[in-house]
C-alpha positions in Angstrom: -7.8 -30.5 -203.6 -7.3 -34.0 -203.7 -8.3 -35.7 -200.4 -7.5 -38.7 -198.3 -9.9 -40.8 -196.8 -9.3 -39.7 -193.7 -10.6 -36.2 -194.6 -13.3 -37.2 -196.6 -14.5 -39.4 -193.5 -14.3 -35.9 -192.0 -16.1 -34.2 -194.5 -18.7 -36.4 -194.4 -18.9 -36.3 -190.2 -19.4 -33.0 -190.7 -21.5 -32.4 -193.5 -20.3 -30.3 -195.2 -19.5 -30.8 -199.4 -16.3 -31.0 -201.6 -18.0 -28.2 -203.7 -18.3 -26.3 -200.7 -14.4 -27.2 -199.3 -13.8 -26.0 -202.9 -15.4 -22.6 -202.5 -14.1 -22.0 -199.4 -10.1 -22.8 -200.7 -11.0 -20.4 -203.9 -12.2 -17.5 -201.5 -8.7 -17.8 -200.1 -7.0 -17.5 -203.0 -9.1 -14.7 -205.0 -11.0 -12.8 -201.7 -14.1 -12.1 -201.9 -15.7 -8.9 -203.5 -16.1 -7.2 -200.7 -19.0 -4.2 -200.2 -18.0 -0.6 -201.7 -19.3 1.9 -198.9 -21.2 4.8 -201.3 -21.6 7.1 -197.8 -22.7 6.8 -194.4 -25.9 5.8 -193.2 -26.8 9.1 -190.9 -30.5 11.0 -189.0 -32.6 11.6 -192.1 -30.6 9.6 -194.1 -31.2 6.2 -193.5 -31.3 6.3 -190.1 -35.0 7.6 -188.3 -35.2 10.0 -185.4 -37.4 9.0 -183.0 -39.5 11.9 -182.8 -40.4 11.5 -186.6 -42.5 8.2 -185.3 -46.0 8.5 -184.3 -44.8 6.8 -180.8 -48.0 6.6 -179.1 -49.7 5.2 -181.3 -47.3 2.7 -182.5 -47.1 1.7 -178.7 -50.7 1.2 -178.3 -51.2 -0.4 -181.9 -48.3 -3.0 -180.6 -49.8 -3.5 -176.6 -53.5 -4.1 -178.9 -52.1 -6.7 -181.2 -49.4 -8.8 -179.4 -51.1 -11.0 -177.6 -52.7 -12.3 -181.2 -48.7 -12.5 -182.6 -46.3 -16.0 -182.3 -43.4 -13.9 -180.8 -39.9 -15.8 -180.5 -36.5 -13.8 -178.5 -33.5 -15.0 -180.6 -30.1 -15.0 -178.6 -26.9 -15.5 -180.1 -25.6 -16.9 -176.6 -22.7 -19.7 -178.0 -19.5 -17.7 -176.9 -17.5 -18.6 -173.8 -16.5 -15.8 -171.0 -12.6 -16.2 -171.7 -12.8 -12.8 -173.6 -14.1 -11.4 -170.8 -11.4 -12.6 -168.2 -8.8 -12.0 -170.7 -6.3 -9.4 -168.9 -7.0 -11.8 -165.8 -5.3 -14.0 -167.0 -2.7 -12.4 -168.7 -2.0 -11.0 -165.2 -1.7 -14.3 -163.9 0.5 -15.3 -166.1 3.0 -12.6 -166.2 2.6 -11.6 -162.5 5.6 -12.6 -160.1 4.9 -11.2 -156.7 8.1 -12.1 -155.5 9.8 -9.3 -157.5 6.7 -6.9 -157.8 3.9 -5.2 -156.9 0.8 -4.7 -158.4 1.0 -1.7 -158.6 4.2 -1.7 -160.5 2.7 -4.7 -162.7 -0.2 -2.1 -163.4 2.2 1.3 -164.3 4.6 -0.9 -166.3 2.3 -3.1 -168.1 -0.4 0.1 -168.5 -3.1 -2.4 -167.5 -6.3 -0.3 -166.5 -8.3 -2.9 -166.9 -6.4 -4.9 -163.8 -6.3 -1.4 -161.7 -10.1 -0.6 -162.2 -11.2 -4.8 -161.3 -9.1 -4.9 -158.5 -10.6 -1.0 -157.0 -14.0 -1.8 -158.2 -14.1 -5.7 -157.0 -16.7 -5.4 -154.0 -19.0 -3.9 -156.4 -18.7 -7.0 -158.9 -22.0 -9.7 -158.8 -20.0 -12.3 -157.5 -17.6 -10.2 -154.9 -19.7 -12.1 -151.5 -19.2 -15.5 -153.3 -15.9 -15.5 -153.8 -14.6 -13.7 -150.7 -16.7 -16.4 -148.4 -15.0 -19.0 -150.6 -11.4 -17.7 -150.3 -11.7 -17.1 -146.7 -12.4 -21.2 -145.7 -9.5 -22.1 -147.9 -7.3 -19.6 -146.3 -8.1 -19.1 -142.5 -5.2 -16.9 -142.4 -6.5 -14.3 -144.9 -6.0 -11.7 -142.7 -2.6 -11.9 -141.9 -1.7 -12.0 -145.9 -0.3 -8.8 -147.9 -2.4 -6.9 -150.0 -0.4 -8.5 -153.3 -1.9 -12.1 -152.2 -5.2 -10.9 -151.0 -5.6 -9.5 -154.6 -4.3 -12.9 -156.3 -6.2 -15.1 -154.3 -8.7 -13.1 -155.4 -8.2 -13.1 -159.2 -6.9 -17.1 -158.7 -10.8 -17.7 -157.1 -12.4 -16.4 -160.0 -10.7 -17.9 -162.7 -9.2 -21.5 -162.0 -10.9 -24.5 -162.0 -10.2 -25.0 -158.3 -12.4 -21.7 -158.0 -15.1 -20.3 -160.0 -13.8 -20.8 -162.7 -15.8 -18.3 -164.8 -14.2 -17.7 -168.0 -14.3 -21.1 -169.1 -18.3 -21.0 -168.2 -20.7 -19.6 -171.1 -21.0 -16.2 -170.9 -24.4 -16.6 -170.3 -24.1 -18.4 -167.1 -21.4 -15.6 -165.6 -23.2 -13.5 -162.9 -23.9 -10.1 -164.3 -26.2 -8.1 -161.2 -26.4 -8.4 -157.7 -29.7 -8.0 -156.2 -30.5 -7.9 -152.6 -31.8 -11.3 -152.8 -29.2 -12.9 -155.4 -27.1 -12.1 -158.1 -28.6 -13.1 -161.7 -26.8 -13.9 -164.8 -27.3 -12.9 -168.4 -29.0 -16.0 -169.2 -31.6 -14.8 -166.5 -32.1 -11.3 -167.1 -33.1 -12.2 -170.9 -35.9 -14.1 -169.5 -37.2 -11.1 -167.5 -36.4 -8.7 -170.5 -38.7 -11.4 -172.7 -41.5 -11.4 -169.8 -41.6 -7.1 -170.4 -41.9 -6.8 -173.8 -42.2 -10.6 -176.6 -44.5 -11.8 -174.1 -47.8 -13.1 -176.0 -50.8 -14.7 -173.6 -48.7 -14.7 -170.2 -46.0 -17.0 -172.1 -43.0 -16.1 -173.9 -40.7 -18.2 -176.3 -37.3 -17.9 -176.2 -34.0 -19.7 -178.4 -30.5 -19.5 -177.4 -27.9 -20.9 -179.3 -25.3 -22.5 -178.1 -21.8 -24.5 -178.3 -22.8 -28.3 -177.4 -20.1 -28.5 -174.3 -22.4 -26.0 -172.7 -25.7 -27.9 -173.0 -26.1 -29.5 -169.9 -24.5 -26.6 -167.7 -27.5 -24.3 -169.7 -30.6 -26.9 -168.8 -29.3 -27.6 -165.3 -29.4 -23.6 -164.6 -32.6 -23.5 -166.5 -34.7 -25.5 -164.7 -33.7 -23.0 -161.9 -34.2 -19.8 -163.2 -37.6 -20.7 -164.7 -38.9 -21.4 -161.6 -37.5 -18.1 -160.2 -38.5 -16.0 -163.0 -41.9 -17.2 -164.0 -43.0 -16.7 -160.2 -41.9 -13.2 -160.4 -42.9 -12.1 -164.1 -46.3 -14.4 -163.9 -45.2 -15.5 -167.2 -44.5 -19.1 -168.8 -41.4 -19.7 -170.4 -40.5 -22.2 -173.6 -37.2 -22.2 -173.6 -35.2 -23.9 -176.8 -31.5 -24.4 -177.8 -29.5 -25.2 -181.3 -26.0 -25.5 -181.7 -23.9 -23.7 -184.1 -23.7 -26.7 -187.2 -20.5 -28.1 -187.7 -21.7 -28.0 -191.5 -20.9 -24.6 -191.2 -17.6 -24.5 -190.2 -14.7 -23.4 -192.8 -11.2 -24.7 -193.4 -8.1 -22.5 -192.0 -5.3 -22.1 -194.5 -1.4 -21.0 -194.2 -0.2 -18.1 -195.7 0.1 -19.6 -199.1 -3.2 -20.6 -198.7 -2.9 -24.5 -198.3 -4.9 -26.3 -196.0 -3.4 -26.6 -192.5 -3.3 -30.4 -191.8 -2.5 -31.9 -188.4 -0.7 -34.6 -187.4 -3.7 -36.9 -187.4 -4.3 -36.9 -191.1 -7.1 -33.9 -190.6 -7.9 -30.8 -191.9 -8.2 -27.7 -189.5 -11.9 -26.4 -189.4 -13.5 -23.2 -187.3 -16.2 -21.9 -186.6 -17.4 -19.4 -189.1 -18.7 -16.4 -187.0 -21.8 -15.2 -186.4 -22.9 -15.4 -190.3 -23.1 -19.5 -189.4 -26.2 -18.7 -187.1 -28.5 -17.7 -190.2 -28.8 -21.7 -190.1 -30.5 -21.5 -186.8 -32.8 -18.7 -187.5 -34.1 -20.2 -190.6 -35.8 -22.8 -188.3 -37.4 -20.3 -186.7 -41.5 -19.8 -187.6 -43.0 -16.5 -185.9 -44.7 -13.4 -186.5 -41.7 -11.2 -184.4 -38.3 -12.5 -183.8 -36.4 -10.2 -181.3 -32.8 -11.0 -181.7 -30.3 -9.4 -179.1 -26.8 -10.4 -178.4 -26.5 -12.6 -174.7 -24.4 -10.0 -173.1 -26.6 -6.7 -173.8 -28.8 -6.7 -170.8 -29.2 -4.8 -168.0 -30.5 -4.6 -163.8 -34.3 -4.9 -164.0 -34.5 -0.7 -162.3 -34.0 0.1 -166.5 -36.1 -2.6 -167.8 -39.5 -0.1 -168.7 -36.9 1.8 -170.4 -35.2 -0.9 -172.6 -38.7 -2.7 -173.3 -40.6 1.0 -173.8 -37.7 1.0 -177.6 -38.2 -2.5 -177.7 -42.2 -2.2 -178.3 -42.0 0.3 -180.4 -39.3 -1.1 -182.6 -42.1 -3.7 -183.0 -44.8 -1.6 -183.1 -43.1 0.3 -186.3 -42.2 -2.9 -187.9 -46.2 -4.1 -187.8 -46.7 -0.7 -189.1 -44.7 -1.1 -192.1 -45.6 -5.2 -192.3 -49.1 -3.9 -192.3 -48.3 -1.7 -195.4 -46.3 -4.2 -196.9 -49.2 -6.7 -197.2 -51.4 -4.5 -198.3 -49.4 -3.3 -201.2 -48.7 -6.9 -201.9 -52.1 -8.0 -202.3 -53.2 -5.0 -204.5 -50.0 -6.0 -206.8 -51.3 -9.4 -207.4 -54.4 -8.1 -208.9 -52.6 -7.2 -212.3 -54.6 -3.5 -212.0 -52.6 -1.3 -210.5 -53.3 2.8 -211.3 -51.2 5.0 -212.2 -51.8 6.8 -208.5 -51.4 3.7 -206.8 -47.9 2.5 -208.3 -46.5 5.9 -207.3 -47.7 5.3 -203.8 -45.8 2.5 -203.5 -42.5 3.5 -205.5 -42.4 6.5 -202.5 -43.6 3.9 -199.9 -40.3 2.0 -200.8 -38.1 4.6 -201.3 -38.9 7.0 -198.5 -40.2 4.5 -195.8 -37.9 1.1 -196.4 -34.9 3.0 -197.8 -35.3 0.5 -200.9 -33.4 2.3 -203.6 -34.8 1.6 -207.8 -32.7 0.7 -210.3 -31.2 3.0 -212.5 -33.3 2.4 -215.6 -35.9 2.0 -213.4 -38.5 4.3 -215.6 -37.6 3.2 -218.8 -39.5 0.0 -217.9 -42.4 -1.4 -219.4 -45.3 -0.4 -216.6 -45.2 -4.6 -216.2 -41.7 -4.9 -215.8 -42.1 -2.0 -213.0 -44.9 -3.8 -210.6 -42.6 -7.3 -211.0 -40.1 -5.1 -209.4 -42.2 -3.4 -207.0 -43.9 -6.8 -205.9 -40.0 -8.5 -205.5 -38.8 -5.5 -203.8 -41.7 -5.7 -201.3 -41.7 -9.9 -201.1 -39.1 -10.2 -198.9 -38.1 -10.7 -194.8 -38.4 -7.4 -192.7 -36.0 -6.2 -190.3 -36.4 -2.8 -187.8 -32.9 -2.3 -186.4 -32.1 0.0 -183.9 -28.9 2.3 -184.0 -26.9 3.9 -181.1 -24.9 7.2 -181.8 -21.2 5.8 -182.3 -19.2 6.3 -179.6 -16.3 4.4 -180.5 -17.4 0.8 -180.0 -16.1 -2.1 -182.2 -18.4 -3.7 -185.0 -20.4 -3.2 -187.7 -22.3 0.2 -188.3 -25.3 1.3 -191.0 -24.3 2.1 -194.4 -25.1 2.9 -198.3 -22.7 0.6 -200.7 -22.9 -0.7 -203.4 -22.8 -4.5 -203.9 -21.4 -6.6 -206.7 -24.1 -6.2 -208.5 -23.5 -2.5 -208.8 -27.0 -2.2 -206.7 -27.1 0.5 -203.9 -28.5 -0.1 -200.8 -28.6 0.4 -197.3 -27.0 -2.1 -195.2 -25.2 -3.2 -191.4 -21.5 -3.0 -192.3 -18.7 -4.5 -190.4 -15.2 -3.2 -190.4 -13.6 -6.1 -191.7 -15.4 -5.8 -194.6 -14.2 -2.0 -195.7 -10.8 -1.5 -197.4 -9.4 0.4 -195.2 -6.4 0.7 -197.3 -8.1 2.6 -200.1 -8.4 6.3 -198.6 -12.1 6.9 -200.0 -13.7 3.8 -198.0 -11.3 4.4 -195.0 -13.1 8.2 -194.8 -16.6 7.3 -195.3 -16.3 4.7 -192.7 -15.4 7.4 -190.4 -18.1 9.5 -191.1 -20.3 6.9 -189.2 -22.5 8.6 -186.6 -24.2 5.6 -185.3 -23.4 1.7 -184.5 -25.3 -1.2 -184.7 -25.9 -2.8 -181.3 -27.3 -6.1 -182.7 -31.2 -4.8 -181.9 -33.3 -6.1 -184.1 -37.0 -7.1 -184.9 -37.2 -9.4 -187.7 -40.4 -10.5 -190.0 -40.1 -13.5 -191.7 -43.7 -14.2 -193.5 -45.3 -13.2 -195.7 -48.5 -11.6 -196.9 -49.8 -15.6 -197.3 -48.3 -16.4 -193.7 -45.5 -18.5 -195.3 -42.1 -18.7 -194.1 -39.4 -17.1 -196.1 -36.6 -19.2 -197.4 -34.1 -16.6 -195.3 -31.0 -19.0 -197.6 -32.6 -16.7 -200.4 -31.7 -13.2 -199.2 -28.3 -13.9 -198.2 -25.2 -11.6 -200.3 -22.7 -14.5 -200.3 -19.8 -12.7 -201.5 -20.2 -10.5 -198.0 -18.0 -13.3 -196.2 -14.4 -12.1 -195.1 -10.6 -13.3 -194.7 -9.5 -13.2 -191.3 -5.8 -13.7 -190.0 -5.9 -15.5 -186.8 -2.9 -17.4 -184.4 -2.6 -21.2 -184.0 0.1 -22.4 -182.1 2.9 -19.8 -182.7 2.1 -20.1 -186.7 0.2 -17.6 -188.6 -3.1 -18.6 -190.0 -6.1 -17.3 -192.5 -9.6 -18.0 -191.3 -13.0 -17.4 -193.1 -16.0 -15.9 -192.0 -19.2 -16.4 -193.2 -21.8 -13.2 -194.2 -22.4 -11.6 -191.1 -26.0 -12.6 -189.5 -26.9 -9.1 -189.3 -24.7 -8.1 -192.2 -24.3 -9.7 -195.8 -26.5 -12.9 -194.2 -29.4 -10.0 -194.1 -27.7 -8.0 -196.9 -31.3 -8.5 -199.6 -34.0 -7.8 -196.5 -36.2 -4.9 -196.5 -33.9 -2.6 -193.6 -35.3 0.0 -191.9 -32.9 2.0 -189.6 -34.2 3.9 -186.4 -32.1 5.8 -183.5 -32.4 4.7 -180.3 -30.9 5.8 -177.0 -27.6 4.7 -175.3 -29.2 2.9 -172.5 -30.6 0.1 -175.0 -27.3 -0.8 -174.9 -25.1 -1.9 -172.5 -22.9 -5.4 -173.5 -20.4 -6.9 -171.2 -17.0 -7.1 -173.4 -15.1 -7.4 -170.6 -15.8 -8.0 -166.5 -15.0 -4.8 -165.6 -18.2 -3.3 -167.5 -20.1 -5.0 -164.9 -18.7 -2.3 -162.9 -21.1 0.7 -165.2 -24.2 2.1 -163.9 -26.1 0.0 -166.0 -25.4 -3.3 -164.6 -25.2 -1.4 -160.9 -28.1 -0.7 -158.2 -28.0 2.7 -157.6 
């Protein structure tokens, strides 16, 4: 593509590399390879039960040792609330109370979400806010039909002359009422860290964020610490990073030229979650907890979300444990006979590694290089919920485009769902991935892994997306949890549904889990 200086000014600003442009353009043009789903990922296949860990033990081993562990709580937190608010708005916007009811506007439009915010409203977090609000601005309230009352209401929560919640981050929206106050995500994370990545009385936490949400985030931090550390006896170090703009990708038309505005520009976005693996990479720690912003709940089911968390960690130390130790014997050049088939069913039955094909027709040499690379690399526990129809990625066996199987977090837009094999085998998922995970990224020597290094870059995907009435491709990046972790060690375990709970839209608020009983 031949650029004007204009764009290569932009390029520059935002660091990110003709080659790159280039490789982004060619994507476009050829797709990318894609994964080729071999079966599901299900309980005794890929996926651990629970009752097959030694859970007492692993508890205790993890209570023992933490305090002795750098811990870091990693939380994707960049995303505004507008997807939250959405049918809000669209009621807003379509609503003419002049030649309707609501209720009509709910039957004819089918919109439950509307019917179950407006029934369920006293019960929201921020109900006693926004009614004391409404009711100085409109000392006639009470006189008004129910139609207004329910507009005001909806107005008072969205526009800037309100609360204006879904252009706030997410993170900053409240999510529980409590007797004493209502707390938002951003605060419940905090106590969730204090329960269970706490080392020494202090816990480290890293949020990333989108830069017009900085000072919004520090201003409500500075509150929240105070309030939380006085009630979990627990120091805080809070950090942020932003989402680099080196990381963004080029949106094309149709035919797959660059969109260009008016200004002489080039039309970049954001390139999903997969961009993030920039941020985690700067990360140093024995443990990193990552856990999406909106999956929290009221502190009455904390014990219960932190009792999975710690032993999630306490099985990843385990196997870290083993890990090492396997490393370290490997680097002696004398390995047994016995010893070598230790770890080949170590790797196969324990970390769902799978051996190549040809695997025993290698030289015994050419077998421990394997073994040692197959064992050198970042650790991940995941947790998996049972499916029960939730959007996003799920565990599976493919194949990548190296023709290697193995085992791997897969996200929809990444199956061909129009060839009939993949579109069945990707509903024979039993479980989802709730974006749980416990990460290990040293090794045996305590060094930092490169995570660049263990990235599947052909794991990105083609998006189609609307921008200003004209149809658009956009590219994603691998996944974070997906083809951005695609060559980590991956060890799947089953946890319950009340590990997780996100907030998709602001009626979930309204589910036990974010409700005092």
């Amino acid at each position: 593509m031949k650029l004007t200086a204009v764009q290569e000014k932009q390029l520059q600003d935002k660091g990110i590399s003709k080659q790159t442009l280039e490789k982004q353009l060619y994507r476009f043009k050829n797709g990318f390879p894609g994964v080729i789903l071999n079966r599901a990922a299900t309980i005794n296949d890929g996926i651990i039960p629970i009752e097959q860990l030694n859970v007492d033990t692993l508890l205790s081993n993890y209570e023992f040792i933490k305090d002795q562990l750098d811990m870091i709580k990693f939380v994707p937190a960049s995303g505004a609330a507008s997807r939250m608010f959405k049918f809000l708005h669209e009621f807003l916007n379509n609503f003419n109370q002049h030649k309707q009811s609501i209720n009509s506007y709910i039957n004819n439009n089918k919109a439950n979400d509307l019917f179950t915010f407006l029934v369920g409203r006293r019960d929201l977090p921020f109900y006693d806010e926004i009614m004391e609000s409404i009711k100085k601005k409109h000392p006639d309230w009470y006189n008004k039909s129910k139609s207004e009352k329910e507009t005001l209401f909806v107005k008072e929560v969205l526009t800037p002359d309100g609360f204006n919640y879904s252009a706030m981050p997410k993170g900053l929206v409240p999510f529980h009422k409590y007797e004493d106050r209502s707390a938002s995500a951003f605060e419940e994370h905090l106590f969730e860290a204090a329960a269970y990545a706490s080392s020494n009385g202090k816990a480290k936490l890293h949020f990333t964020i989108a830069p017009a949400f900085e000072e919004a985030f520090r201003t409500k931090m500075e509150q929240i610490k105070i309030n939380v550390e006085k009630r979990t006896k627990t120091k805080f170090v809070i950090d942020f990073s932003y989402q680099s703009a080196a990381t963004d990708t080029i949106a094309v038309d149709q035919k797959d030229n660059p969109i260009v505005f008016e200004d002489g520009t080039l039309f970049f976005r954001p390139a999903g979650h997969g961009a993030l693996i920039n941020n985690l990479n700067t990360l140093d720690a024995d443990l990193i907890f990552i856990k999406n912003i909106d999956n929290v709940t009221i502190s009455s089911l904390e014990k219960e979300t932190s009792y999975y968390k710690k032993l999630l960690a306490g099985y990843l130390l385990h196997l870290r444990t083993r890990i090492f130790e396997y490393l370290t014997v490997l680097e002696k050049n004398e390995v047994e006979d016995s010893t070598r088939i230790k770890i080949e069913k170590f790797l196969t039955e324990e970390l769902s590694a799978v051996l190549p094909k040809d695997y025993y027709k290698y030289k015994t040499n050419y077998q421990l290089e394997h073994l040692y690379d197959q064992l050198d690399r970042p650790l991940r526990v995941c947790g998996m919920v049972k499916n029960e129809g939730e959007a996003g990625g799920g565990p599976f066996w493919v194949f990548n485009h190296r023709g290697e199987l193995s085992i791997e977090i897969v996200e929809t837009a990444q199956i061909n769902k129009s060839d009939p094999r993949q579109k069945k085998i990707a509903n024979e998922a039993t479980h989802f991935n709730p974006v749980d995970l416990i990460c290990n990224v040293r090794n045996h020597k305590g060094e930092k892994y490169n995570l660049f290094k263990y990235c599947d870059e052909d794991t990105g995907f083609i998006t189609y997306k609307s921008h200003q009435g004209q149809e658009i491709k956009a590219q994603e990046l691998p996944g974070l949890w997906n083809g951005g972790m695609a060559y980590w060690n991956s060890v799947f375990v089953e946890v319950p549904l009340i590990t997780f709970n996100p907030v998709k839209t602001v009626t979930d608020l309204l589910k036990s889990a974010h409700q005092l009983d």
